[in-house]
Structure formats: C-alpha cells, structure tokens
C-alpha positions as CSV (number, residue, x, y, z in Angstrom):
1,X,72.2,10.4,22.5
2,X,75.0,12.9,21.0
3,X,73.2,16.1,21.0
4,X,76.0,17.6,19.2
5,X,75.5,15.7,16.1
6,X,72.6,18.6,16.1
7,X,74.1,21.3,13.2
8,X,72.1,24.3,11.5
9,X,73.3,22.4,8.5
10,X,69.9,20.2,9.0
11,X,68.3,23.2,7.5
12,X,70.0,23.6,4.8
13,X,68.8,22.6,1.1
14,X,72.1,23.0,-0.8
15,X,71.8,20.3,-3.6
16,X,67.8,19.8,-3.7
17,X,65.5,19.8,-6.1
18,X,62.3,21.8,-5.5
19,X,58.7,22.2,-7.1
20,X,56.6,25.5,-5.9
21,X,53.5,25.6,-7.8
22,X,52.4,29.2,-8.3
23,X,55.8,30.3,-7.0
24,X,56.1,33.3,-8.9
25,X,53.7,35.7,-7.2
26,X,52.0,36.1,-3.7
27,X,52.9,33.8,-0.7
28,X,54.4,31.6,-3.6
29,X,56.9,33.8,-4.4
30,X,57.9,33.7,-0.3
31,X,57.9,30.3,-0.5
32,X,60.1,30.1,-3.4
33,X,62.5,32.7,-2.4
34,X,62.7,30.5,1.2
35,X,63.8,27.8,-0.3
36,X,66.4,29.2,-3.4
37,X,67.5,30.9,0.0
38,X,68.3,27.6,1.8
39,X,69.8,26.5,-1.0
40,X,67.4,24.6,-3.4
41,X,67.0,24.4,-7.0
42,X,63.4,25.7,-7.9
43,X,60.8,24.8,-10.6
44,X,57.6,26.7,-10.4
45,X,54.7,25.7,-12.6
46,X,52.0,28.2,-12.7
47,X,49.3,29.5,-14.6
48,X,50.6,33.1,-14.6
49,X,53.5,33.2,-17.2
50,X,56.6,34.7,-15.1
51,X,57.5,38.1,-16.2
52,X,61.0,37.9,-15.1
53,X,60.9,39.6,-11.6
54,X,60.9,35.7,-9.9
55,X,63.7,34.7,-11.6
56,X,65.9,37.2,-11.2
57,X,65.3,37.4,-7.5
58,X,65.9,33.9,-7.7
59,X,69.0,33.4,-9.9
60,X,70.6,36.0,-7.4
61,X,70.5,33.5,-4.3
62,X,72.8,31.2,-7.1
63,X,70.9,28.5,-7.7
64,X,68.5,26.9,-10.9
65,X,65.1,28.7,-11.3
66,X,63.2,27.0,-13.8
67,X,59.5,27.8,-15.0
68,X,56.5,26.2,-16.9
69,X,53.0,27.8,-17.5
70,X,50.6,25.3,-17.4
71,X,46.5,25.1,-16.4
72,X,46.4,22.9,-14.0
73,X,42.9,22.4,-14.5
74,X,43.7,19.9,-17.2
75,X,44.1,16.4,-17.7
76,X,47.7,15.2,-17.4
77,X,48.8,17.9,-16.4
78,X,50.3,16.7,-13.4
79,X,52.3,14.5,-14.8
80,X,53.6,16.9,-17.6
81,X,55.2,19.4,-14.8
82,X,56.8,16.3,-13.0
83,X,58.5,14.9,-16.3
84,X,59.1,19.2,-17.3
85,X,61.1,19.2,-13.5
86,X,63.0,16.4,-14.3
87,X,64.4,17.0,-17.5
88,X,65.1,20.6,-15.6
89,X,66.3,19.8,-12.6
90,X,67.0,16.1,-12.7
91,X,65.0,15.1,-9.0
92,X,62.7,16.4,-7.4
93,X,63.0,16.4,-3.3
94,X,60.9,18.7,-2.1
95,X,57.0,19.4,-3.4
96,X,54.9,22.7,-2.3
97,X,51.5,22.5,-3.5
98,X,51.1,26.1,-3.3
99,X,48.6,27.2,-6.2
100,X,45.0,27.8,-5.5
101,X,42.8,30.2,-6.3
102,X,39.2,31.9,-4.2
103,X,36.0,32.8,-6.1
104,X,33.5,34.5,-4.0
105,X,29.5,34.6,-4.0
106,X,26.8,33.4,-1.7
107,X,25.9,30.2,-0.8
108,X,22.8,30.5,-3.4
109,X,24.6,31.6,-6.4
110,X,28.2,29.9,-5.9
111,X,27.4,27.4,-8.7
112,X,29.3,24.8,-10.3
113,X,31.2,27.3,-12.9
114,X,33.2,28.5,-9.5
115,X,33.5,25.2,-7.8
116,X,34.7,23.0,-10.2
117,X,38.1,25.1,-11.2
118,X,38.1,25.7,-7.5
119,X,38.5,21.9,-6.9
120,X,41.0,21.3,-9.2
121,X,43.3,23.8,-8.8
122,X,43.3,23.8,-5.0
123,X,42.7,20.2,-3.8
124,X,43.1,17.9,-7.3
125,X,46.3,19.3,-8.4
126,X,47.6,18.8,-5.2
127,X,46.3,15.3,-4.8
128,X,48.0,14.2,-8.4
129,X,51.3,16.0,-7.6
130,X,51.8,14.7,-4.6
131,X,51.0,11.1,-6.4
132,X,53.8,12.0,-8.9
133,X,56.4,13.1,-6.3
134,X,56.1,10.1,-4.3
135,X,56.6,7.6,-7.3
136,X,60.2,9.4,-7.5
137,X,60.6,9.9,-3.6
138,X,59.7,5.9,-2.5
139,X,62.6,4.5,-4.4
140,X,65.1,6.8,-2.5
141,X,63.3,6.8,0.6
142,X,63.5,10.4,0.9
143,X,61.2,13.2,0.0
144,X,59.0,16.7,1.7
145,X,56.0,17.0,0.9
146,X,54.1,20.8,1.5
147,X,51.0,21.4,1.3
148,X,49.4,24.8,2.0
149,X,46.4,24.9,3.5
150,X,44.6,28.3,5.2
151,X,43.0,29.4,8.4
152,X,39.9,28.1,6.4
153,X,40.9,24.3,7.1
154,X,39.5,25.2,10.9
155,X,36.7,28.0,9.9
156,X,33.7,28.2,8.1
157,X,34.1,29.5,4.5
158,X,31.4,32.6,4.7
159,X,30.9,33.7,1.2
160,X,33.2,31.2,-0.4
161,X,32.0,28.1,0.4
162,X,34.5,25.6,-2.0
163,X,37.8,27.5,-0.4
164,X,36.9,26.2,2.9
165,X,35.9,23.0,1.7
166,X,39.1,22.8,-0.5
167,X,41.1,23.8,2.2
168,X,39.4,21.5,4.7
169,X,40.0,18.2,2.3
170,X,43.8,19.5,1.9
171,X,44.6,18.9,5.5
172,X,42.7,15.4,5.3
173,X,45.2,14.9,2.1
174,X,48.3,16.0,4.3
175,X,47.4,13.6,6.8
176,X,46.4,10.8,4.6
177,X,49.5,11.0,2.3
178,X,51.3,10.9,5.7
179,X,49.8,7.8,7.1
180,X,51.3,5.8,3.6
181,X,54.7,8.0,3.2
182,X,55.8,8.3,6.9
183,X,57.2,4.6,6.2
184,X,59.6,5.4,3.2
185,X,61.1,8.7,5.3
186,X,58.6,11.3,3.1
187,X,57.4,13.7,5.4
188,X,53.9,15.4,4.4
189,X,53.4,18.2,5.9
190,X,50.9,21.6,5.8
191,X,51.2,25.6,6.4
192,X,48.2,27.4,7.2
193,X,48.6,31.0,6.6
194,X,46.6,33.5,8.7
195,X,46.2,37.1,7.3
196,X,49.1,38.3,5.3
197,X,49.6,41.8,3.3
198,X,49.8,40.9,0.0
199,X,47.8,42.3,-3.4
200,X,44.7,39.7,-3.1
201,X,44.3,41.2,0.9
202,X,44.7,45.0,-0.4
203,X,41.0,45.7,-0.7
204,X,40.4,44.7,2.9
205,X,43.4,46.3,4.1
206,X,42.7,49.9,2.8
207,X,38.7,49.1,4.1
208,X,39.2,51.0,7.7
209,X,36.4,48.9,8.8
210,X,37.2,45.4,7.6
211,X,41.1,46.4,8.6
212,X,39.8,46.7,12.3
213,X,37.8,43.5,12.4
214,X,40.6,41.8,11.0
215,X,43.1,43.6,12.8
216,X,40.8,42.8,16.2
217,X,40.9,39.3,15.8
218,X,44.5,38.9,15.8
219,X,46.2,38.7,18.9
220,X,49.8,40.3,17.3
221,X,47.4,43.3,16.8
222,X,49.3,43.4,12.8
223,X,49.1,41.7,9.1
224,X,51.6,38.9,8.7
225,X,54.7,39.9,6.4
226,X,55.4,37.1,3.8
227,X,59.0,37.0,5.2
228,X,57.1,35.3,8.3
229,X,55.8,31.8,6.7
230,X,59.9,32.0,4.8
231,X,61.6,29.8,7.9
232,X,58.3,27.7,8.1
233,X,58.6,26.4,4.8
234,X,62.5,26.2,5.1
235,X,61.9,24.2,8.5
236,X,59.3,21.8,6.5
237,X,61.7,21.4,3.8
238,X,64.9,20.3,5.7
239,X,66.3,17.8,7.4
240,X,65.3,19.6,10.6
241,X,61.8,18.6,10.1
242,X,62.5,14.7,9.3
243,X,59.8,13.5,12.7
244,X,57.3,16.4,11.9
245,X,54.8,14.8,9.8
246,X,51.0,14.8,9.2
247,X,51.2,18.1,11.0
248,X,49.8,21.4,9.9
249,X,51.9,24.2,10.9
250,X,49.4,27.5,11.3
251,X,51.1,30.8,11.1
252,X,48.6,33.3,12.0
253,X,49.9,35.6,14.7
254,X,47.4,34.0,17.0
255,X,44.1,34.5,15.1
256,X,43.1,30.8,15.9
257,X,43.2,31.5,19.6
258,X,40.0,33.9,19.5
C-alpha cells in the first residue's frame, strides 16, 4: 500500500452536486455552508422560503446555490425536488436529509395532529429522498447519503415522544439504506448533533437553570458552535469517507458518555 496516494484533495467536493434539505436556516445552514465551502454545488428545498441571507453567504464561496420551497409533507413531493435539482444542477452526488421539525406535549396529549407532520417531515421525507437519490447514484456507482439524526436516536424522547421515535427509525433507515447501497459505492451515513446554540435552543439557554443541567451533562462543560458538525458533514461528503458507512457520527462534546 502507497500511503502517499493519501491527498486532502479526498475532501474536497469541487464539481458535486448537493441537496440540503432545510439548508437555509439552523444546523442546515452549517451544513450547507460546509459543503459550498468544500466546493459543492447546493440545492436546498425547504419549507421556509429563503430570504436571501443563504444565498448570498453561499454564492460568496463561488459555487451554484439553488432553492425550492416545498411542503414536504405532501405527496410527490419527493420526487418534485429531485427532478427541481436536476434541471438546476444537472446531478445530484451528495443528499443531506436535514429537515425536521419537534412539537412538544405530554405523552397524554401528543395526539395524532403533532405526530403525523412529525413523521413525515423527519423520517418519510427522508426515506423517499433517499429512494430518489439512489435511482440516479446506482447507475454511476457513486453517491453520499446523510442523514441527520440527534442525541434522541440513543435517549428517551421526554415530552416529545415522535422526535425520539423519528429519530430512532432514522438511524434504522441509515443502516438499512446501507446494507443495499454499500454494494454500488453509496455510502449512507448519519450525524447526531448534541446541544448546539442556535435560535430553537435560545429559551433553554437564557433559563439559568435548564443552562446548568444542560451545561452539567456535557463533559466539554459548553454549547456546541454550528461551525463544529461543518468538517463532519464535509468528512461524510468526500471521498475521505468512501469505507465509513452505516455509521452514525455523534457530535455532542461528550454528552453520551454520562
């Protein structure tokens, strides 16, 4: 084995074609950024129109930014992003199933009119994506495949109990999707974010006492930045990554370990 045919050119995505979905704000936006960054085109489908902020961010790092607003919640909808991102972009190499969304109430009065958008948005988008991306990654035996899952794929979902189911069948997706891909060189892979400061955490960070317990349970004693899961995705994205798969990469400053 040549260990010098080893370059930090595997990481880089000059020349491919991403979808993000809910790239344009939150850990989406991170994940996008990561990826224009490296190199890649981006297409973001979302259901939050972009207000211009995203692309310009993006468009600086000179590559294509393309968006689509689009409930994901409907029929066919799927399948209208992947034909939108090819007549954009022309390909599509890399797929981050990123969008999701967490409605809260307890166990006795989380009804169906929270868990059904629940499930589609965070597990059955995913699921028919991923379906879509693989028809155009099998015939060129080359594809990524992200999927991000939480900290709630390992713990119990207190309070919200279809995010922790949701995010608990996306890991089972990762792997499954893995055990048929792995074959035509598509590696499907997860990232399962610990506690990060973003607006959707604000109300827990500004809590002194929901801050400490948080803050107590992490071992790096601090919130994750965004900028932190940035060389994860990157990694899960490139070439670097090509024997990494069915693997769920958990960034979380140690909050697992306790």
């Amino acid at each position: 084995m040549n260990l010098n045919t080893f370059s930090m050119d595997f990481f880089s995505l000059k020349g491919k074609k991403a979808i993000v979905t809910g790239g344009n704000t939150g850990l989406g936006q991170a994940f996008s950024m990561a990826l224009a960054k490296a190199g890649a085109d981006i297409f973001i489908p979302g259901m939050i129109k972009e207000t211009g902020k995203t692309r310009d961010m993006l468009q600086a790092q000179n590559v294509k930014a393309e968006f689509m607003t689009v409930d994901m919640t409907k029929d066919g909808a799927c399948e209208q992003i992947m034909d939108a991102c090819l007549t954009a972009l022309g390909d599509v190499d890399i797929l981050v199933n990123n969008a999701g969304i967490c409605r809260t109430n307890t166990v006795l009065k989380f009804d169906r009119l929270d868990w059904d958008p629940m499930l589609s948005i965070n597990l059955t988008a995913a699921f028919e994506l991923s379906r879509q991306a693989a028809r155009h990654m099998i015939p060129k035996k080359s594809g990524k495949i992200i999927n991000i899952c939480s900290l709630f794929s390992y713990l119990g979902g207190r309070m919200s109990p279809c995010y922790a189911a949701s995010k608990h069948a996306l890991t089972g997706l990762t792997r499954a999707y893995c055990d048929e891909l792995a074959e035509y060189n598509i590696q499907v892979n997860g990232i399962a974010p610990g506690y990060f400061a973003t607006d959707l955490t604000e109300q827990t960070r500004c809590n002194p006492e929901s801050n400490r317990k948080v803050l107590e349970h992490i071992p790096a004693g601090c919130w994750g930045d965004t900028r932190d899961l940035m060389g994860a995705a990157v990694f899960l994205a490139s070439k670097a990554s090509d024997y990494v798969n069915g693997h769920v990469l958990v960034v979380d400053g140690g909050y697992l370990v306790r």
